[in-house]
C-alpha positions, 0 to 999 in steps of 0.5 A: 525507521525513516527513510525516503519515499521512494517511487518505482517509474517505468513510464507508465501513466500508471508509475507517473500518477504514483509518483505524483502520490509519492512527491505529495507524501514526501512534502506532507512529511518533510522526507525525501523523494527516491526515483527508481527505474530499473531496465534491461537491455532489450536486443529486438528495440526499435533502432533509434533505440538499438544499443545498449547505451541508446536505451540507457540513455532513453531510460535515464533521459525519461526519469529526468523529465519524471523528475522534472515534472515533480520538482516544478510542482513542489520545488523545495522538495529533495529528489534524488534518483536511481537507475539500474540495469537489472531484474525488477525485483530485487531491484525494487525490494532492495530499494522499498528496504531502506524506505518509509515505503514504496510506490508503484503504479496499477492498472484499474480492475485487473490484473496490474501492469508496469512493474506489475507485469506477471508475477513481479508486482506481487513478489515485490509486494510480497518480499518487501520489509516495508509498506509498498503503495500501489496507485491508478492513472488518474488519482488525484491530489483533491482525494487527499483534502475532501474529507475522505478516510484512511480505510484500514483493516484490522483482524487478529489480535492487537499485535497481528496488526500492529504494523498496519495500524501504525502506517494507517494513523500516521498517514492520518495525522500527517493528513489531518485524515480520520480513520475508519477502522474495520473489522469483518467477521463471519459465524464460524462453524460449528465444530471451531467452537471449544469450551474456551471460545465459548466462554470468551464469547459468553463474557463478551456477550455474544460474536458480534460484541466479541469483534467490537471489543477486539477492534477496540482494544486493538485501537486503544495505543493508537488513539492514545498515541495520536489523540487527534486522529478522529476514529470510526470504528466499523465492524461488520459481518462478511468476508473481509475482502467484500466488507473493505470494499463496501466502504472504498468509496470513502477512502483516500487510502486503503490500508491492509496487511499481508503475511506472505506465504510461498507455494510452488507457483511463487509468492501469494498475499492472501485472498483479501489483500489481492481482492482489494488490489484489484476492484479498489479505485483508491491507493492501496497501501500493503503493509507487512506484518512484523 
Protein backbone atom coordinates (compact mmCIF):
# COMPACT_ATOMS: atom_id res chain seq x y z
CA UNK A 1 0.00 0.00 0.00
CA UNK A 2 0.64 3.74 -0.36
CA UNK A 3 -0.43 5.77 1.87
CA UNK A 4 0.36 9.39 3.37
CA UNK A 5 3.16 9.89 6.05
CA UNK A 6 1.31 10.41 8.76
CA UNK A 7 2.48 12.46 12.22
CA UNK A 8 0.82 12.39 15.64
CA UNK A 9 1.33 16.29 17.60
CA UNK A 10 0.36 17.23 20.75
CA UNK A 11 2.85 20.04 21.09
CA UNK A 12 5.46 18.57 22.27
CA UNK A 13 8.85 19.52 21.42
CA UNK A 14 9.26 15.84 21.02
CA UNK A 15 5.80 15.52 18.36
CA UNK A 16 7.18 18.73 16.55
CA UNK A 17 10.65 17.11 15.81
CA UNK A 18 8.55 14.01 14.63
CA UNK A 19 6.79 15.84 12.37
CA UNK A 20 9.72 17.51 11.05
CA UNK A 21 10.95 13.73 10.30
CA UNK A 22 7.72 13.25 8.88
CA UNK A 23 7.53 16.25 6.50
CA UNK A 24 11.47 15.28 5.59
CA UNK A 25 10.16 11.59 4.71
CA UNK A 26 7.20 12.65 2.81
CA UNK A 27 9.34 14.99 0.41
CA UNK A 28 12.10 12.44 -0.07
CA UNK A 29 9.08 9.97 -1.37
CA UNK A 30 6.94 12.00 -3.20
CA UNK A 31 3.80 11.16 -0.68
CA UNK A 32 1.74 13.29 1.25
CA UNK A 33 1.84 14.49 4.72
CA UNK A 34 -1.21 13.79 7.50
CA UNK A 35 -1.38 15.69 10.73
CA UNK A 36 -3.25 14.29 13.33
CA UNK A 37 -4.27 15.41 16.96
CA UNK A 38 -6.57 13.92 18.98
CA UNK A 39 -8.00 15.92 22.33
CA UNK A 40 -10.22 15.63 25.02
CA UNK A 41 -11.90 17.88 26.88
CA UNK A 42 -10.56 18.84 29.94
CA UNK A 43 -13.19 20.24 32.74
CA UNK A 44 -10.12 21.51 35.38
CA UNK A 45 -8.07 23.73 32.32
CA UNK A 46 -7.08 26.97 32.65
CA UNK A 47 -10.10 29.54 32.18
CA UNK A 48 -8.92 31.26 29.19
CA UNK A 49 -9.14 27.82 27.94
CA UNK A 50 -12.56 26.53 29.97
CA UNK A 51 -14.95 25.39 27.51
CA UNK A 52 -15.32 23.06 25.17
CA UNK A 53 -15.04 25.11 22.02
CA UNK A 54 -12.07 27.37 23.72
CA UNK A 55 -9.85 24.08 23.75
CA UNK A 56 -11.09 22.97 20.55
CA UNK A 57 -10.01 25.98 19.07
CA UNK A 58 -6.46 26.07 21.12
CA UNK A 59 -5.98 22.50 19.65
CA UNK A 60 -6.83 23.21 16.22
CA UNK A 61 -5.08 27.00 16.26
CA UNK A 62 -1.99 24.99 17.40
CA UNK A 63 -1.86 22.14 14.51
CA UNK A 64 -2.08 25.42 12.24
CA UNK A 65 0.70 26.73 13.18
CA UNK A 66 2.55 23.01 13.36
CA UNK A 67 1.73 23.11 9.78
CA UNK A 68 2.61 26.27 9.05
CA UNK A 69 6.19 25.77 10.15
CA UNK A 70 6.32 22.43 8.04
CA UNK A 71 4.84 24.06 4.83
CA UNK A 72 7.33 27.37 4.79
CA UNK A 73 10.18 24.59 5.11
CA UNK A 74 8.96 22.72 2.06
CA UNK A 75 6.32 24.41 0.21
CA UNK A 76 5.22 22.34 -2.40
CA UNK A 77 4.69 19.75 0.00
CA UNK A 78 0.92 18.52 0.43
CA UNK A 79 -0.38 18.72 4.10
CA UNK A 80 -3.38 17.70 5.08
CA UNK A 81 -4.84 17.69 8.83
CA UNK A 82 -7.15 15.88 11.25
CA UNK A 83 -8.38 16.61 14.79
CA UNK A 84 -10.41 14.64 16.51
CA UNK A 85 -11.91 14.50 19.99
CA UNK A 86 -11.26 11.41 21.42
CA UNK A 87 -8.91 8.51 23.19
CA UNK A 88 -5.35 8.30 21.55
CA UNK A 89 -5.48 5.33 20.70
CA UNK A 90 -7.86 4.34 18.32
CA UNK A 91 -7.55 7.37 17.09
CA UNK A 92 -3.94 7.20 16.31
CA UNK A 93 -4.23 3.29 15.17
CA UNK A 94 -7.03 4.03 12.89
CA UNK A 95 -4.92 6.96 11.54
CA UNK A 96 -1.15 4.66 11.02
CA UNK A 97 -3.84 1.95 9.14
CA UNK A 98 -4.09 3.92 6.13
CA UNK A 99 -0.64 5.20 6.25
CA UNK A 100 2.83 4.42 4.88
CA UNK A 101 3.76 4.70 8.45
CA UNK A 102 3.30 6.75 11.28
CA UNK A 103 5.34 9.30 13.45
CA UNK A 104 5.38 9.89 17.09
CA UNK A 105 7.55 11.95 19.46
CA UNK A 106 9.68 10.27 22.58
CA UNK A 107 11.24 11.42 24.98
CA UNK A 108 15.50 10.43 25.68
CA UNK A 109 16.43 7.44 27.89
CA UNK A 110 13.16 6.81 29.66
CA UNK A 111 10.01 6.22 29.79
CA UNK A 112 8.10 7.94 26.44
CA UNK A 113 5.92 11.21 26.85
CA UNK A 114 3.47 12.84 24.57
CA UNK A 115 1.24 10.26 23.01
CA UNK A 116 3.62 8.05 25.12
CA UNK A 117 2.01 8.78 28.16
CA UNK A 118 1.58 5.57 30.25
CA UNK A 119 0.58 2.70 28.19
CA UNK A 120 -0.65 4.48 25.31
CA UNK A 121 2.44 4.79 23.23
CA UNK A 122 3.16 1.02 23.43
CA UNK A 123 -0.41 0.13 22.49
CA UNK A 124 -0.30 2.44 19.67
CA UNK A 125 2.85 0.38 18.82
CA UNK A 126 1.67 -2.45 19.28
CA UNK A 127 -1.89 -2.71 17.66
CA UNK A 128 -0.70 -0.51 14.66
CA UNK A 129 -1.09 -2.82 10.94
CA UNK A 130 1.81 -0.30 9.81
CA UNK A 131 5.36 0.92 10.78
CA UNK A 132 5.19 3.70 13.48
CA UNK A 133 8.48 5.86 14.11
CA UNK A 134 9.15 7.26 17.24
CA UNK A 135 11.45 10.47 17.06
CA UNK A 136 13.48 12.59 20.13
CA UNK A 137 13.39 16.43 20.48
CA UNK A 138 16.40 17.48 18.81
CA UNK A 139 16.92 15.02 15.78
CA UNK A 140 18.05 16.65 13.14
CA UNK A 141 17.78 16.62 9.44
CA UNK A 142 21.79 16.51 8.85
CA UNK A 143 21.75 12.78 10.40
CA UNK A 144 19.90 11.89 7.58
CA UNK A 145 22.76 13.10 4.68
CA UNK A 146 26.33 12.22 6.80
CA UNK A 147 26.70 8.86 5.81
CA UNK A 148 24.78 7.34 8.64
CA UNK A 149 23.20 3.73 8.15
CA UNK A 150 19.83 2.52 8.30
CA UNK A 151 20.49 -0.03 11.22
CA UNK A 152 17.91 -2.81 10.83
CA UNK A 153 17.57 -6.26 13.05
CA UNK A 154 16.84 -9.35 11.24
CA UNK A 155 16.41 -12.82 13.25
CA UNK A 156 14.32 -15.80 12.48
CA UNK A 157 13.78 -17.09 9.11
CA UNK A 158 13.71 -14.92 5.55
CA UNK A 159 9.82 -14.59 6.01
CA UNK A 160 10.07 -13.67 9.91
CA UNK A 161 11.41 -10.53 8.92
CA UNK A 162 10.13 -9.86 5.75
CA UNK A 163 8.11 -6.77 6.58
CA UNK A 164 11.01 -5.32 8.50
CA UNK A 165 13.39 -5.54 5.58
CA UNK A 166 11.28 -4.40 3.35
CA UNK A 167 10.80 -0.98 5.32
CA UNK A 168 14.39 -0.77 5.98
CA UNK A 169 15.58 -0.86 2.20
CA UNK A 170 13.18 1.23 0.98
CA UNK A 171 13.97 3.88 3.69
CA UNK A 172 17.81 3.33 2.00
CA UNK A 173 17.15 3.69 -1.33
CA UNK A 174 14.88 6.55 -0.85
CA UNK A 175 18.18 7.87 1.29
CA UNK A 176 20.80 6.72 -0.87
CA UNK A 177 21.53 5.03 2.69
CA UNK A 178 23.29 1.67 3.24
CA UNK A 179 22.08 -0.86 5.06
CA UNK A 180 23.59 -2.42 8.05
CA UNK A 181 22.01 -5.67 8.35
CA UNK A 182 22.28 -7.36 11.96
CA UNK A 183 21.78 -10.49 13.36
CA UNK A 184 22.70 -11.36 16.94
CA UNK A 185 22.98 -14.65 18.41
CA UNK A 186 23.75 -16.23 21.64
CA UNK A 187 25.25 -20.24 22.51
CA UNK A 188 22.03 -21.89 23.21
CA UNK A 189 21.95 -24.33 25.88
CA UNK A 190 22.56 -27.78 25.95
CA UNK A 191 19.35 -29.60 25.94
CA UNK A 192 17.84 -27.25 22.87
CA UNK A 193 20.37 -29.20 20.57
CA UNK A 194 18.23 -32.14 18.73
CA UNK A 195 19.87 -34.29 16.22
CA UNK A 196 18.12 -32.35 13.35
CA UNK A 197 19.86 -28.89 14.63
CA UNK A 198 22.90 -30.76 15.05
CA UNK A 199 23.19 -31.35 11.67
CA UNK A 200 22.17 -28.28 10.19
CA UNK A 201 24.85 -26.57 12.30
CA UNK A 202 27.49 -29.44 11.24
CA UNK A 203 26.67 -28.48 7.25
CA UNK A 204 27.11 -24.89 8.23
CA UNK A 205 30.11 -25.37 9.85
CA UNK A 206 29.68 -24.54 13.37
CA UNK A 207 26.90 -21.30 15.09
CA UNK A 208 28.39 -18.76 14.03
CA UNK A 209 28.63 -19.63 10.05
CA UNK A 210 24.96 -20.85 10.75
CA UNK A 211 23.86 -17.25 11.64
CA UNK A 212 26.10 -15.53 8.79
CA UNK A 213 24.28 -17.77 6.28
CA UNK A 214 20.66 -17.20 7.50
CA UNK A 215 21.28 -13.32 7.73
CA UNK A 216 22.55 -13.96 4.06
CA UNK A 217 19.93 -15.58 2.81
CA UNK A 218 17.35 -13.44 4.46
CA UNK A 219 19.04 -10.59 2.67
CA UNK A 220 19.40 -12.08 -0.71
CA UNK A 221 15.60 -10.84 -2.43
CA UNK A 222 16.61 -7.61 -0.99
CA UNK A 223 19.74 -7.05 -2.47
CA UNK A 224 18.15 -8.42 -5.76
CA UNK A 225 15.50 -6.05 -5.62
CA UNK A 226 17.40 -2.70 -4.84
CA UNK A 227 20.73 -3.47 -6.55
CA UNK A 228 22.06 -0.32 -5.37
CA UNK A 229 21.40 -0.03 -1.71
CA UNK A 230 24.89 -0.93 -0.32
CA UNK A 231 24.78 -3.73 2.44
CA UNK A 232 26.72 -4.42 5.75
CA UNK A 233 26.08 -7.61 6.91
CA UNK A 234 27.05 -7.73 10.78
CA UNK A 235 26.18 -10.65 12.87
CA UNK A 236 27.53 -11.03 16.37
CA UNK A 237 27.23 -12.96 19.35
CA UNK A 238 25.08 -11.01 22.39
CA UNK A 239 21.62 -10.54 23.09
CA UNK A 240 19.81 -8.73 20.26
CA UNK A 241 19.05 -5.78 22.15
CA UNK A 242 22.74 -5.16 23.52
CA UNK A 243 24.06 -6.03 19.71
CA UNK A 244 21.62 -2.99 17.89
CA UNK A 245 22.71 -0.84 20.46
CA UNK A 246 26.49 -1.20 20.07
CA UNK A 247 26.11 0.05 16.42
CA UNK A 248 23.29 2.89 17.25
CA UNK A 249 25.53 5.22 16.94
CA UNK A 250 25.80 4.72 13.04
CA UNK A 251 22.50 4.91 12.76
CA UNK A 252 20.19 7.49 11.05
CA UNK A 253 17.20 4.83 11.40
CA UNK A 254 17.09 1.91 13.60
CA UNK A 255 14.59 -0.72 12.27
CA UNK A 256 13.02 -3.67 14.17
CA UNK A 257 10.38 -5.42 14.47
CA UNK A 258 7.53 -6.68 16.81
CA UNK A 259 5.16 -9.44 17.45
CA UNK A 260 2.96 -8.07 19.88
CA UNK A 261 1.72 -10.50 22.34
CA UNK A 262 -1.38 -9.55 25.19
CA UNK A 263 -1.01 -10.23 28.96
CA UNK A 264 -3.44 -9.23 31.65
CA UNK A 265 -1.47 -6.02 32.24
CA UNK A 266 -1.90 -4.89 28.18
CA UNK A 267 -0.11 -5.09 25.37
CA UNK A 268 3.69 -5.86 25.44
CA UNK A 269 6.38 -5.65 22.42
CA UNK A 270 8.93 -7.57 23.20
CA UNK A 271 12.28 -7.10 25.34
CA UNK A 272 14.54 -6.13 22.61
CA UNK A 273 12.19 -3.77 20.92
CA UNK A 274 11.24 -1.91 24.19
CA UNK A 275 15.18 -1.77 25.17
CA UNK A 276 15.79 -0.01 22.09
CA UNK A 277 12.97 2.40 22.11
CA UNK A 278 14.55 3.50 25.34
CA UNK A 279 18.70 4.10 25.10
CA UNK A 280 18.78 4.67 21.08
CA UNK A 281 19.20 8.34 20.53
CA UNK A 282 18.15 7.85 16.63
CA UNK A 283 14.74 7.36 15.04
CA UNK A 284 13.40 4.16 15.75
CA UNK A 285 11.25 2.67 13.33
CA UNK A 286 8.91 -0.53 14.59
CA UNK A 287 7.49 -2.33 11.95
CA UNK A 288 4.81 -5.38 12.57
CA UNK A 289 5.30 -8.75 11.26
CA UNK A 290 3.18 -9.89 8.47
Amino acid sequence: MTGPITAGVDGTDESLAALDWAAREAVRRGLALRVVHAWEFQPNAAPDVAGREAQEQWVRDSVAAAVRRVTERHPGLEVSTEVAEGPAVPTLVGAAAGAELLTLGSRGHGPLVGFLLGSVGQQVIAEAERPVVLVRAGDEASAEVSGREIVVGQQGEPEDSAEVLRFAFETAAARGATVRAVRAWTLPPVFAYSPASLQLLDDAGGLEPYEKKALADALQPWRERFPDVPVVEHVEIGSAGQVLLSVAGRAQLMVVGRRARRTAVGARIGSVTHGVLHHASCPVAVVPHA
